[in-house]
C-alpha angles and dihedrals in degrees: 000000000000100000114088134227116267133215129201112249117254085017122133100224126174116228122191149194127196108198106209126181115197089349106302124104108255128183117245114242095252148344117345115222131203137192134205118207122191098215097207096065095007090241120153112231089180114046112199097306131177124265127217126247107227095164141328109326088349116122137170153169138208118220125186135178093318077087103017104060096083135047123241145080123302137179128222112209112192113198126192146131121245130174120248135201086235093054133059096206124035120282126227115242139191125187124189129222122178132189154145146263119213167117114349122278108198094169095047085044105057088050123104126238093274102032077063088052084053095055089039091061093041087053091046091054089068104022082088092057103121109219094097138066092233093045129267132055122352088242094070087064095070129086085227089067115095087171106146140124092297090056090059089038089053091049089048100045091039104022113021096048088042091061094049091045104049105033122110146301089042145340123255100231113206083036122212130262140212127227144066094282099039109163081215108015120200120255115275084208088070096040090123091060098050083055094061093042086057095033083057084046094049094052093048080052095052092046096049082056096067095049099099100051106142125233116230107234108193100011131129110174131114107268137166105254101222097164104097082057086097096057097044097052088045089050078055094055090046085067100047086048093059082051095039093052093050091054091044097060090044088059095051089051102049092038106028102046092018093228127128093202141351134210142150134226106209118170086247149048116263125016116200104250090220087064089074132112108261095219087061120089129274095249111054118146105254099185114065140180139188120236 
């Protein structure tokens, strides 16, 4: 995907690298190095710095506002030596990392390590869309577009969450909320399903963008026709929501009434459902059998 990652300004933000050879996650020998370009001037603001070792193969660095004080793109050049099976001494390496420093993000930045890998799968499932030359929807083109990670952040915390919280068959109270200081923070176990709910909102979003797409009255000139584009990304939507709803009423089920199934054994075949008791959820098995 061609769009960086970007970075609030003024923000400390933590930025990593993990080295692997044949798979399998190896140690550099050696320090590993990073450094930090401002673009713009070509000024490094990190001058071959050391990185820290959090785990095998597993390296990071914390930069603050020595980078992030001013806006623009940068680029993070990690440098280190590492033994190959193809080689009988270490080779040097070097790995990129570019990104960008900008306007605050207040939603992405009250996220956690994994609710940001969240957004950033959600991002990567229409960065591919062709209508742009970068890569993802038309609309990101425009100077109008401020389409980034904190629009998906702002769908997950406000949208996304609304939607598990408030669908039938009941309402979670206290509801659930989503960021790295959540007074109730919603389960990592159904993380999956916190990524549909903002990839439906994303593409509602998507589709409310294209609403306002003039018709040129007069005109007859050759044009590219985008209009229909709010209808196809909400025909998109149409589709997550089946998924979405499914998953939904599973949660209730496991997390509301704190059962994983339910059945019945009756000494008979069908069991009016109305029969019921009303208190009882709305998917028991009615027809029921002994084994």
């Amino acid at each position: 995907m061609s769009r960086r990652d970007s970075f609030s300004e003024y923000a400390t933000e933590k930025i990593g690298i993990i080295i692997q050879v044949l798979g399998t996650d190896t140690d550099a020998n050696g320090d590993v190095l990073i450094t930090i370009t401002r673009e713009s001037d070509d000024t490094a603001v990190v001058d071959a710095d050391t990185a820290t070792r959090d785990a095998a193969g597993t390296y990071s660095y914390v930069f603050s506002t020595d980078v992030s004080s001013t806006r623009g793109n940068y680029t993070a050049t990690w440098s280190f030596d590492v033994t190959t099976p193809a080689a009988s001494s270490p080779d040097s390496k070097q790995v990129v990392y570019q990104f960008a420093v900008g306007d605050a993000q207040p939603y992405f930045d009250s996220l956690d390590g994994p609710q940001r890998q969240l957004v950033d799968n959600v991002y990567h499932k229409i960065s591919d869309s062709f209508d742009s030359t970068r890569g993802g929807p038309y609309l990101w083109e425009l100077p109008q577009s401020s389409f980034s990670f904190e629009t998906i952040a702002r769908l997950m915390v406000v949208d996304a969450i609304t939607i598990i919280n408030y669908s039938s068959p009941k309402a979670f109270i206290p509801p659930y909320t989503v960021g790295a200081n959540s007074p109730k923070p919603f389960p990592t176990g159904w993380y999956g399903l916190l990524e549909r709910a903002t990839q439906y909102e994303t593409f509602k979003h998507l589709s409310t963008s294209y609403l306002e797409v003039p018709d040129p009255i007069g005109v007859n000139v050759a044009r590219v026709d985008r209009q229909k584009y709010s209808q196809m990304w909400m025909q998109r939507a149409d589709h997550e929501k089946e998924e979405l709803d499914h998953m939904l009423h599973m949660l209730k089920r496991d997390m509301r009434f704190g059962v994983k199934a339910r059945s019945m054994l009756l000494a008979g075949g069908i069991f009016p459902i109305s029969y019921l008791n009303p208190a009882r959820p709305r998917w028991p098995y009615v027809l029921s059998r002994f084994f």
